[in-house]
mmJSON file of the N, C-alpha and C atoms, coordinates in Angstrom:
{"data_MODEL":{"atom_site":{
"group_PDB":["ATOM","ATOM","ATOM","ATOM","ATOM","ATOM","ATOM","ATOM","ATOM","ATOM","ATOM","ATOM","ATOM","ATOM","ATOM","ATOM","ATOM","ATOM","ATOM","ATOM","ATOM","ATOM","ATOM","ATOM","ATOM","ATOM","ATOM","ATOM","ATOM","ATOM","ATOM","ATOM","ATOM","ATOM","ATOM","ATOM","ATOM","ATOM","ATOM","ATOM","ATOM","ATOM","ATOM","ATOM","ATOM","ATOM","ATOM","ATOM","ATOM","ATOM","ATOM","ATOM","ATOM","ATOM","ATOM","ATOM","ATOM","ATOM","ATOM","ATOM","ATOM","ATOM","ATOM","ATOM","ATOM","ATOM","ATOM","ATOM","ATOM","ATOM","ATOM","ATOM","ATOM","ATOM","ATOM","ATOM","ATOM","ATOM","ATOM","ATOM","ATOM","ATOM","ATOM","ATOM","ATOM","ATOM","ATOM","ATOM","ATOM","ATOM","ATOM","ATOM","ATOM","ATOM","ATOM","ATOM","ATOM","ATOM","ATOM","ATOM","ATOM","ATOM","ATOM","ATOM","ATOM","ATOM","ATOM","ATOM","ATOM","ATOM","ATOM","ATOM","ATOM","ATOM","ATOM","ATOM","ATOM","ATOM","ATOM","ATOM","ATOM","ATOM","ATOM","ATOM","ATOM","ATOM","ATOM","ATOM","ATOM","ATOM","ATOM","ATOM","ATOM","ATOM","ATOM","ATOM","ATOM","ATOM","ATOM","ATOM","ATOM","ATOM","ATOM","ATOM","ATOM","ATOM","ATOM","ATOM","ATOM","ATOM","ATOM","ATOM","ATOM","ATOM","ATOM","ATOM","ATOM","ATOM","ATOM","ATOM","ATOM","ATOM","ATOM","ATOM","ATOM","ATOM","ATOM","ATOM","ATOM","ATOM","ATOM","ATOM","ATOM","ATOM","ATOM","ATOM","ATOM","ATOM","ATOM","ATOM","ATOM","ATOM","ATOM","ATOM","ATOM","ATOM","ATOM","ATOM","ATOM","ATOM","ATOM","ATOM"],
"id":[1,2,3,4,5,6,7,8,9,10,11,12,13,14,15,16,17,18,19,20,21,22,23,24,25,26,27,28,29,30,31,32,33,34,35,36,37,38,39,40,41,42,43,44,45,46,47,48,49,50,51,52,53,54,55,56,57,58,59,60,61,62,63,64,65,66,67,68,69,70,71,72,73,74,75,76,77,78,79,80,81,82,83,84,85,86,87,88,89,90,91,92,93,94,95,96,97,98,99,100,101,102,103,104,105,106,107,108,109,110,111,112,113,114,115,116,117,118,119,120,121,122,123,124,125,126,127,128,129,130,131,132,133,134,135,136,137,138,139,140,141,142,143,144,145,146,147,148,149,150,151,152,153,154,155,156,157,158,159,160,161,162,163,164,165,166,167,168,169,170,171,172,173,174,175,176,177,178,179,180,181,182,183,184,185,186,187,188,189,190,191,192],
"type_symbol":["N","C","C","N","C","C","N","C","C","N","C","C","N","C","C","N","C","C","N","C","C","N","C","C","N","C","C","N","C","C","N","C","C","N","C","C","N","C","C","N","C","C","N","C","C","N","C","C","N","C","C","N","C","C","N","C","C","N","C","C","N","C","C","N","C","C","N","C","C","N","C","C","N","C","C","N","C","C","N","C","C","N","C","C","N","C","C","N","C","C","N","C","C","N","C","C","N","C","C","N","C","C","N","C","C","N","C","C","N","C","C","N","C","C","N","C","C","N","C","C","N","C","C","N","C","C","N","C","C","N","C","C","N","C","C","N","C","C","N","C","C","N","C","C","N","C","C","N","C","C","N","C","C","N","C","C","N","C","C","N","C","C","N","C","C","N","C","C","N","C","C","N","C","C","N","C","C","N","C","C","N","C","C","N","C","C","N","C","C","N","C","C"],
"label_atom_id":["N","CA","C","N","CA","C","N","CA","C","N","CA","C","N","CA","C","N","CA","C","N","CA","C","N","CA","C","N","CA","C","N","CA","C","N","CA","C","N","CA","C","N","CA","C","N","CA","C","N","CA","C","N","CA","C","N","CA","C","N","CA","C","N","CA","C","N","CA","C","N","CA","C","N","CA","C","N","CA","C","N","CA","C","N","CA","C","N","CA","C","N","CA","C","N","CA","C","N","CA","C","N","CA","C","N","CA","C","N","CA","C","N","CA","C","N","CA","C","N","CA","C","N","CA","C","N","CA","C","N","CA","C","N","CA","C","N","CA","C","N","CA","C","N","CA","C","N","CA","C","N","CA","C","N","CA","C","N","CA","C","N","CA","C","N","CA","C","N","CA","C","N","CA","C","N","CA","C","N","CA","C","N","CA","C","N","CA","C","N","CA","C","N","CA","C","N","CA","C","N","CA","C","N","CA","C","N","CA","C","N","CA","C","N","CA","C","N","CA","C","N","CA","C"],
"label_alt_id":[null,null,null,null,null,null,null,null,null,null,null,null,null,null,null,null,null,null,null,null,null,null,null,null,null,null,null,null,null,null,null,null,null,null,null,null,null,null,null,null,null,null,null,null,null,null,null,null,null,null,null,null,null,null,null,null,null,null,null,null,null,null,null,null,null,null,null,null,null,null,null,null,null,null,null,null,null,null,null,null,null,null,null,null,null,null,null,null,null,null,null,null,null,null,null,null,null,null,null,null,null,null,null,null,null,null,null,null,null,null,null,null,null,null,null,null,null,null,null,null,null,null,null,null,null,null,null,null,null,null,null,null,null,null,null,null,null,null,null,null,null,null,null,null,null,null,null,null,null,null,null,null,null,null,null,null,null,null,null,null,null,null,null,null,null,null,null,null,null,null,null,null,null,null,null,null,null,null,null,null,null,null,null,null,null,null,null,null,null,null,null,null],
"label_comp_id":["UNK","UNK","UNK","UNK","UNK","UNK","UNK","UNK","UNK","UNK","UNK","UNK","UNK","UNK","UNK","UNK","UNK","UNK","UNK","UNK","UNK","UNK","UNK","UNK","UNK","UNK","UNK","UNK","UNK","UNK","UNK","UNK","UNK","UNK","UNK","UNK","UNK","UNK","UNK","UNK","UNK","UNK","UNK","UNK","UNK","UNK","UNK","UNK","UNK","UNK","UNK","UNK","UNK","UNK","UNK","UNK","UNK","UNK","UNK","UNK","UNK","UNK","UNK","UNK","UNK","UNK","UNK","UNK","UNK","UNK","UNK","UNK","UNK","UNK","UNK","UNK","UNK","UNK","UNK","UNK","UNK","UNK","UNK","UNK","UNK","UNK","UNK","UNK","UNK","UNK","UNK","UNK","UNK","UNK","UNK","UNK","UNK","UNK","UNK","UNK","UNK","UNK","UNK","UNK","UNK","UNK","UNK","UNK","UNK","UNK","UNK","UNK","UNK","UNK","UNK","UNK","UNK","UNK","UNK","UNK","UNK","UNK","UNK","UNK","UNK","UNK","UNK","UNK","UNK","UNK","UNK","UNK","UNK","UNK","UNK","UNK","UNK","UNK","UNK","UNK","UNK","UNK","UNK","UNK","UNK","UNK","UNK","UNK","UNK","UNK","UNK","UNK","UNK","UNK","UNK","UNK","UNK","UNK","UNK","UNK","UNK","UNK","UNK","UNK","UNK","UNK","UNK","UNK","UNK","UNK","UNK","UNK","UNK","UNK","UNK","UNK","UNK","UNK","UNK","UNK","UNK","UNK","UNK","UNK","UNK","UNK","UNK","UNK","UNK","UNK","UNK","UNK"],
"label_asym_id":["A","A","A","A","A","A","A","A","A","A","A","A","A","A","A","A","A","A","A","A","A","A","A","A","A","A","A","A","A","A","A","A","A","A","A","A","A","A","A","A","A","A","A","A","A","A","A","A","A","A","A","A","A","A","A","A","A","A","A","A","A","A","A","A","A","A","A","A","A","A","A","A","A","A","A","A","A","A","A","A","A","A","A","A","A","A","A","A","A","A","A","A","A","A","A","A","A","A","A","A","A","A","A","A","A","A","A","A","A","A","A","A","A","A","A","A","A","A","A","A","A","A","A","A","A","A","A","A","A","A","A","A","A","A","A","A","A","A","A","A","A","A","A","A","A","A","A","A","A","A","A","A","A","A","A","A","A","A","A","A","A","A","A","A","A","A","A","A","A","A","A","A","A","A","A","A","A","A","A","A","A","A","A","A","A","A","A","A","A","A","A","A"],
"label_entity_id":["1","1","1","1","1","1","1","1","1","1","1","1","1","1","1","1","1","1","1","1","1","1","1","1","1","1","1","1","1","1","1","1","1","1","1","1","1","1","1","1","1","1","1","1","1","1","1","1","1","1","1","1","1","1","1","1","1","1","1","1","1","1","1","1","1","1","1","1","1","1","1","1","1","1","1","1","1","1","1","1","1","1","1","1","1","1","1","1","1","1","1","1","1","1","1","1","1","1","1","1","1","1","1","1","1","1","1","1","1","1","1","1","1","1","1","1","1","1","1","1","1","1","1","1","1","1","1","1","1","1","1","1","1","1","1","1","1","1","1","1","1","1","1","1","1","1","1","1","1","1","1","1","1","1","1","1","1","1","1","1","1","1","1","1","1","1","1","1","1","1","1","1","1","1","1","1","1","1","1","1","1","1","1","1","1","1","1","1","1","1","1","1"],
"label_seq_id":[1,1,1,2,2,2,3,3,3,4,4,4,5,5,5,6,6,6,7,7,7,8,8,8,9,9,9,10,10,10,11,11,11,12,12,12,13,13,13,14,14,14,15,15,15,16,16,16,17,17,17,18,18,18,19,19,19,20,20,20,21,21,21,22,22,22,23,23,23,24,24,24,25,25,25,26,26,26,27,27,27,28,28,28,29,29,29,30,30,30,31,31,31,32,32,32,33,33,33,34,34,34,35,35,35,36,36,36,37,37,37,38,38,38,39,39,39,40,40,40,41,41,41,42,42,42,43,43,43,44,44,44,45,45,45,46,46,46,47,47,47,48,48,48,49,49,49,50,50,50,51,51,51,52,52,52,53,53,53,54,54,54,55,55,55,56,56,56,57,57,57,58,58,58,59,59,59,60,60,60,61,61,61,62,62,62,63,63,63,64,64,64],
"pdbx_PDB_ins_code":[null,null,null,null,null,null,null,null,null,null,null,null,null,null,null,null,null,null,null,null,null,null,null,null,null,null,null,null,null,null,null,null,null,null,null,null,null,null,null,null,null,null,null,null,null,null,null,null,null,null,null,null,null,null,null,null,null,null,null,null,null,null,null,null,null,null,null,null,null,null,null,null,null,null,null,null,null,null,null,null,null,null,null,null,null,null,null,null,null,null,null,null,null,null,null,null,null,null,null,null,null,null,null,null,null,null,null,null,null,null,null,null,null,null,null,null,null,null,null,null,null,null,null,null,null,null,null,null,null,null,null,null,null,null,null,null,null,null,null,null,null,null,null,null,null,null,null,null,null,null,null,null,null,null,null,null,null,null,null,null,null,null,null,null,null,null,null,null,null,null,null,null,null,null,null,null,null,null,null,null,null,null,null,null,null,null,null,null,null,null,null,null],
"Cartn_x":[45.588,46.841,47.224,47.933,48.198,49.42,49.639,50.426,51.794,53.187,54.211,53.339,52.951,52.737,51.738,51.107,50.122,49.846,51.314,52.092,52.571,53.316,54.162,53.39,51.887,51.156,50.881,50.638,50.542,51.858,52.898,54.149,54.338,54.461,54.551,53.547,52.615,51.39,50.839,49.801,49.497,47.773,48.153,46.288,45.542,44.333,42.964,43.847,44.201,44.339,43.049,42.353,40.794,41.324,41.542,41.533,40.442,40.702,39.281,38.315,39.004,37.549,37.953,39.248,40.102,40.565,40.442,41.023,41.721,43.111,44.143,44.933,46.073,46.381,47.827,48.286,49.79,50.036,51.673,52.439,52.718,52.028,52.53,54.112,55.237,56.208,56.596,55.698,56.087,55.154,54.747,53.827,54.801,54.17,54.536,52.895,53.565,52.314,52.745,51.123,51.774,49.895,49.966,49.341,47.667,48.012,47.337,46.242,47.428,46.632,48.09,47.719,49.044,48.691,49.72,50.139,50.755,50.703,51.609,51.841,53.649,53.943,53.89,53.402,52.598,53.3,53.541,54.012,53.557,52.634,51.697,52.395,51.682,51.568,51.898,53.128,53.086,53.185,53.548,54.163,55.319,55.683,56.652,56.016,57.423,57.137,56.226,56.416,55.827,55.25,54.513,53.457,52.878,53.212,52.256,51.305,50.162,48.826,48.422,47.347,46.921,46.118,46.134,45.953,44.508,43.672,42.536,41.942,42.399,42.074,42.841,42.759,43.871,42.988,42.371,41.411,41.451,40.664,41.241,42.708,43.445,44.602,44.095,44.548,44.41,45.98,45.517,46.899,47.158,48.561,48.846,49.124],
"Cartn_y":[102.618,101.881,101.553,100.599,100.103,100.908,101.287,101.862,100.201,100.829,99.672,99.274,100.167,99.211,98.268,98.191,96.972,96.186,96.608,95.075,94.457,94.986,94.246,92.901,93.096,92.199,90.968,91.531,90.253,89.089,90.053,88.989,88.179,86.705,85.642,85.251,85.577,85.278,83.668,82.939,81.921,82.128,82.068,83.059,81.733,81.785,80.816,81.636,80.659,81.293,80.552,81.407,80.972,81.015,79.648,79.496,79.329,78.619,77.891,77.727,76.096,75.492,74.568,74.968,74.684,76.297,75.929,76.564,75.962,76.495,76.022,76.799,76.657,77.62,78.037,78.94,79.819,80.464,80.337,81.281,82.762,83.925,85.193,85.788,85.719,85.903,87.693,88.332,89.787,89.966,91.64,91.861,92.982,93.846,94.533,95.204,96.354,96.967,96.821,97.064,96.721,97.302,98.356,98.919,99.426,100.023,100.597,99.345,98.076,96.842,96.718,95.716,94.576,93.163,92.831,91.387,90.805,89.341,88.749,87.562,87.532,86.255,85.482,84.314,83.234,81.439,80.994,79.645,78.239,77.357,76.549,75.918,75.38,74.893,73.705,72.973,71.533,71.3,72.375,71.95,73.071,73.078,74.097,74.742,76.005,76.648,78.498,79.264,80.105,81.106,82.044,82.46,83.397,84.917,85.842,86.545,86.226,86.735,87.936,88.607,89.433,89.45,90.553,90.049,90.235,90.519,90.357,88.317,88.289,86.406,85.637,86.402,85.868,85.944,85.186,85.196,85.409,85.2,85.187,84.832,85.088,84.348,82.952,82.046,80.567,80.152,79.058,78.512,77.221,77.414,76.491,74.708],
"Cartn_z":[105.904,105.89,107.331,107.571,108.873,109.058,110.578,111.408,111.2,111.397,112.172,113.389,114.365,115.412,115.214,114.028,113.832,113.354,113.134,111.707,113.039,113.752,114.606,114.996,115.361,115.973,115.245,113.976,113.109,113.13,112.843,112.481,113.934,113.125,114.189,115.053,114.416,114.774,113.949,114.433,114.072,113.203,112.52,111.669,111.192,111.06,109.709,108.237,107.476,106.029,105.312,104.71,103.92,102.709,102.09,100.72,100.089,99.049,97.588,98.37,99.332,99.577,100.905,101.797,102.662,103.612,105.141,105.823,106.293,107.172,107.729,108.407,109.767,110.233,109.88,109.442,109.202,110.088,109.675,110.905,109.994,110.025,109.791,109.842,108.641,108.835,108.634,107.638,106.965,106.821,106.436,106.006,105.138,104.105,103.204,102.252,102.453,101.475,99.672,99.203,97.796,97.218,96.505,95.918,96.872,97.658,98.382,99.502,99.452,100.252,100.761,101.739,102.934,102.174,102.073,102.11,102.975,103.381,104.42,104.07,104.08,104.052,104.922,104.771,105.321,105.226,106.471,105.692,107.007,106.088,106.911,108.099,108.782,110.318,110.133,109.943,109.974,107.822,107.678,106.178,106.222,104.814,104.54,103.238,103.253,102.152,102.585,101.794,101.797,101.12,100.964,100.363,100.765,99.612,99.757,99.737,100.391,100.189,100.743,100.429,101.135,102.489,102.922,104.635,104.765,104.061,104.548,104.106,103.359,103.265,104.845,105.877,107.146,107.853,108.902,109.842,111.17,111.826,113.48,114.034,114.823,115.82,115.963,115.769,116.25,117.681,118.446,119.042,118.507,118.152,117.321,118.288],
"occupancy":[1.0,1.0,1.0,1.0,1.0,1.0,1.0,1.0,1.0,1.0,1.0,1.0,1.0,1.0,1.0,1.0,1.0,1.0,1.0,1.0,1.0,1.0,1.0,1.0,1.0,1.0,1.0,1.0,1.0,1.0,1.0,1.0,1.0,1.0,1.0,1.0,1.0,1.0,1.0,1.0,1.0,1.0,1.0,1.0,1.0,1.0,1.0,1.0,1.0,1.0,1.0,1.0,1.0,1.0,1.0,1.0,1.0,1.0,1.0,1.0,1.0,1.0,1.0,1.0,1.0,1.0,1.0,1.0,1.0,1.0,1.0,1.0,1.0,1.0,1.0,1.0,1.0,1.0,1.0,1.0,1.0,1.0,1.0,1.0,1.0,1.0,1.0,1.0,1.0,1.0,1.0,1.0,1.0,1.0,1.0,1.0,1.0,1.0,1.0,1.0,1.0,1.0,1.0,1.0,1.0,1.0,1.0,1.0,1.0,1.0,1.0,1.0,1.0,1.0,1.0,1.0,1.0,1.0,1.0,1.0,1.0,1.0,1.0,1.0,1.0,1.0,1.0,1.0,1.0,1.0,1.0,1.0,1.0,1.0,1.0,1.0,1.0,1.0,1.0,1.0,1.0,1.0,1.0,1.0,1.0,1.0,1.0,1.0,1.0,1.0,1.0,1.0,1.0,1.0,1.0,1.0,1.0,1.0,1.0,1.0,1.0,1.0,1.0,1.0,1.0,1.0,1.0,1.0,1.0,1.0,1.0,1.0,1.0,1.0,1.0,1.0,1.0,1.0,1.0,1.0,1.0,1.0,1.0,1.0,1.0,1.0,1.0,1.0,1.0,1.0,1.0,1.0],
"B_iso_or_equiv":[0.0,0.0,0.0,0.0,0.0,0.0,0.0,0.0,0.0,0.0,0.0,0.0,0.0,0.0,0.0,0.0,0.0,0.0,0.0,0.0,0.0,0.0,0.0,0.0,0.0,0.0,0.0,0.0,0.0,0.0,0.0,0.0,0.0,0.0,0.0,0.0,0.0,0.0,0.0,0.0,0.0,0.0,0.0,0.0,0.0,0.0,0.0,0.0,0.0,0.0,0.0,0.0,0.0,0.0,0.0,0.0,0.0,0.0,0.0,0.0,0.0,0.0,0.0,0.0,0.0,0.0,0.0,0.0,0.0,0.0,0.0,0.0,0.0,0.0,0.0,0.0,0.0,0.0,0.0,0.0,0.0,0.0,0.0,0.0,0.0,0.0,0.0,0.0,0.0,0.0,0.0,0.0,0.0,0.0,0.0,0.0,0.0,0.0,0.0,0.0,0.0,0.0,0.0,0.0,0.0,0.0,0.0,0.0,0.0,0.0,0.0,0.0,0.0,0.0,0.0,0.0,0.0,0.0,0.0,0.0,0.0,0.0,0.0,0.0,0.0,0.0,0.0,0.0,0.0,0.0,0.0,0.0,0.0,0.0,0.0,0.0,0.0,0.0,0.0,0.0,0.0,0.0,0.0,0.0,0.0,0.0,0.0,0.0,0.0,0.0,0.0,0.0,0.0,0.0,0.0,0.0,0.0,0.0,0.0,0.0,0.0,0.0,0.0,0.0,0.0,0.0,0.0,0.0,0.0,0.0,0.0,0.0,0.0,0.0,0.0,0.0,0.0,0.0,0.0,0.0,0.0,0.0,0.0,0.0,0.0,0.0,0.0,0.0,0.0,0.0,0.0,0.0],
"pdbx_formal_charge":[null,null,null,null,null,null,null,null,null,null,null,null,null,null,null,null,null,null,null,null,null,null,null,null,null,null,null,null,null,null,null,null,null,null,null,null,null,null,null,null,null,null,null,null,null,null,null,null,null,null,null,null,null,null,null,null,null,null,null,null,null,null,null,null,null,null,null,null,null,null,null,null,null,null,null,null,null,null,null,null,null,null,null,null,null,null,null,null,null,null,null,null,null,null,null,null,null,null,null,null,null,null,null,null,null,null,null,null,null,null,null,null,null,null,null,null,null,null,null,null,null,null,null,null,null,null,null,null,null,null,null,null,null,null,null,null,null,null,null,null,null,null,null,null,null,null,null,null,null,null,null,null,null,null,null,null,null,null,null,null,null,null,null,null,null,null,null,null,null,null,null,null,null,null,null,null,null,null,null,null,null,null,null,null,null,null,null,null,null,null,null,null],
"auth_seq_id":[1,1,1,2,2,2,3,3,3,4,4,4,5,5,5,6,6,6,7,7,7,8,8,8,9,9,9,10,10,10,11,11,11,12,12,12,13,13,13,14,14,14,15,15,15,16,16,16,17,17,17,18,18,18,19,19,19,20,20,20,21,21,21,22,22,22,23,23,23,24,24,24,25,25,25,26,26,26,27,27,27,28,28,28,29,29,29,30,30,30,31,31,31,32,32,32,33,33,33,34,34,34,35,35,35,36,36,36,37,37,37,38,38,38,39,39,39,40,40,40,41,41,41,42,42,42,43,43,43,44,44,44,45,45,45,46,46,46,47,47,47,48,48,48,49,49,49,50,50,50,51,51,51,52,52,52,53,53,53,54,54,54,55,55,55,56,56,56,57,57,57,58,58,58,59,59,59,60,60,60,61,61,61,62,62,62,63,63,63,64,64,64],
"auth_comp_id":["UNK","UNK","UNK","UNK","UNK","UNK","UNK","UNK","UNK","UNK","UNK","UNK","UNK","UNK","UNK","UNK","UNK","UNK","UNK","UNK","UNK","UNK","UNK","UNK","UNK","UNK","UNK","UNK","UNK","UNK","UNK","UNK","UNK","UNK","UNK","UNK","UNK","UNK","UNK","UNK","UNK","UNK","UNK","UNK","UNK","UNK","UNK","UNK","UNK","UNK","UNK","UNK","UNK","UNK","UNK","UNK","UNK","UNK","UNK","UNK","UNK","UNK","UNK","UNK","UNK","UNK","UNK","UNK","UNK","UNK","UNK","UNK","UNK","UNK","UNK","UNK","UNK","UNK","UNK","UNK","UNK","UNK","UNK","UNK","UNK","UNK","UNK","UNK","UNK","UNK","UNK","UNK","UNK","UNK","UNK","UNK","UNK","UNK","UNK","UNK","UNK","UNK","UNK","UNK","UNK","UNK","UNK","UNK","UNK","UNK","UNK","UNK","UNK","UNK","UNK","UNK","UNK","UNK","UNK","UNK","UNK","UNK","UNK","UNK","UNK","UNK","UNK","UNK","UNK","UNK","UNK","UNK","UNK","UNK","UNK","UNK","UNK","UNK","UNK","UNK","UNK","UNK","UNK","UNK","UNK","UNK","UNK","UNK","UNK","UNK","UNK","UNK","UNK","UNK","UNK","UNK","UNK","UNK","UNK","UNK","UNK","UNK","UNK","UNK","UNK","UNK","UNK","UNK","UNK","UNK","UNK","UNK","UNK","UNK","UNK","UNK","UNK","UNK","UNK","UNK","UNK","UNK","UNK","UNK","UNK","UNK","UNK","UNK","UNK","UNK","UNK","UNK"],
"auth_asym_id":["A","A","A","A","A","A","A","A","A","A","A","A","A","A","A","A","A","A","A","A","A","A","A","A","A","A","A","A","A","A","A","A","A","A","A","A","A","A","A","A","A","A","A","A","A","A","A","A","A","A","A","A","A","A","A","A","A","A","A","A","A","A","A","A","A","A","A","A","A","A","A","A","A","A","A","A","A","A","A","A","A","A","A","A","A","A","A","A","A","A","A","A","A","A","A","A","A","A","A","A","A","A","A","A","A","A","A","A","A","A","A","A","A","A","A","A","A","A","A","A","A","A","A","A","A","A","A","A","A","A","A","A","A","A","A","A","A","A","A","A","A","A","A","A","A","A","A","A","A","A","A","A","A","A","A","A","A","A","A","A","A","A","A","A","A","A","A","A","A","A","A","A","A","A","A","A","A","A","A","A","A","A","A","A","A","A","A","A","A","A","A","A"],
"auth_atom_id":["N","CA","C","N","CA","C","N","CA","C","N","CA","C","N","CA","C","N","CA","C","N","CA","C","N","CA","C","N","CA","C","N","CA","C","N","CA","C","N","CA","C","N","CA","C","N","CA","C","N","CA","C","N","CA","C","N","CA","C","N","CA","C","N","CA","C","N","CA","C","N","CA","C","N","CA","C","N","CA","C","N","CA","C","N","CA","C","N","CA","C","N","CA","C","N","CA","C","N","CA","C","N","CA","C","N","CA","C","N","CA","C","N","CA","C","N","CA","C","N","CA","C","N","CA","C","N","CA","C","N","CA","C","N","CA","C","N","CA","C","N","CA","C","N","CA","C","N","CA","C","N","CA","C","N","CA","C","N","CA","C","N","CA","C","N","CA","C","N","CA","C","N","CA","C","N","CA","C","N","CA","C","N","CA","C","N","CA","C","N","CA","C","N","CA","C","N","CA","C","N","CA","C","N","CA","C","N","CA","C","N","CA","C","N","CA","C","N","CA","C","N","CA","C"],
"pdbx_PDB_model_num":[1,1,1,1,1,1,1,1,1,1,1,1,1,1,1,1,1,1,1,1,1,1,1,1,1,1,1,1,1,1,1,1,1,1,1,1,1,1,1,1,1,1,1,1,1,1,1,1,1,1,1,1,1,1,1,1,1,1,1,1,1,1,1,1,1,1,1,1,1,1,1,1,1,1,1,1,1,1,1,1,1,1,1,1,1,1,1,1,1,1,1,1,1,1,1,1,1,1,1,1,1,1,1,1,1,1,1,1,1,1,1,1,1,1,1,1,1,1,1,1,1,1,1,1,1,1,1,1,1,1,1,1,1,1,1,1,1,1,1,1,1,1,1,1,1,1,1,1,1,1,1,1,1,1,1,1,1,1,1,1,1,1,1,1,1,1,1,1,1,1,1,1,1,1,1,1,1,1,1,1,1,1,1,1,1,1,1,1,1,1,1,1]
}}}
C-alpha cells in the first residue's frame, strides 16, 4: 500500500492515462484506496470532466 508521502507526488501531477486503444495525458487530482488497490481521480488535458481509475492504468509523468 502506498505511504501519504507518495500519494502526495502523484496529486497534480500530469500522467499517460492508457485506455482501450488511445493514450492521453491527465492531470492527477486524488487518489483513494479502495479494496486493497489506489485509484486516482483523473481529468483530461485540454477536455473536461473526471474519472476514477485505478492507478496502475497511469503511466509515466508527462509536461503538459
Amino acid at each position: 500500500m502506498m505511504t501519504a508521502l507518495e500519494a502526495t507526488k502523484y496529486i497534480g501531477t500530469v500522467r499517460l492515462f492508457h485506455g482501450d486503444s488511445l493514450d492521453f495525458p491527465v492531470r492527477v487530482l486524488d487518489l483513494r484506496p479502495r479494496f486493497g488497490k489506489i485509484d486516482a481521480a483523473i481529468t483530461p488535458i485540454g477536455g473536461r470532466g473526471t474519472k476514477w481509475v485505478e492507478l496502475d492504468r497511469l503511466g509515466e509523468e508527462v509536461t503538459a
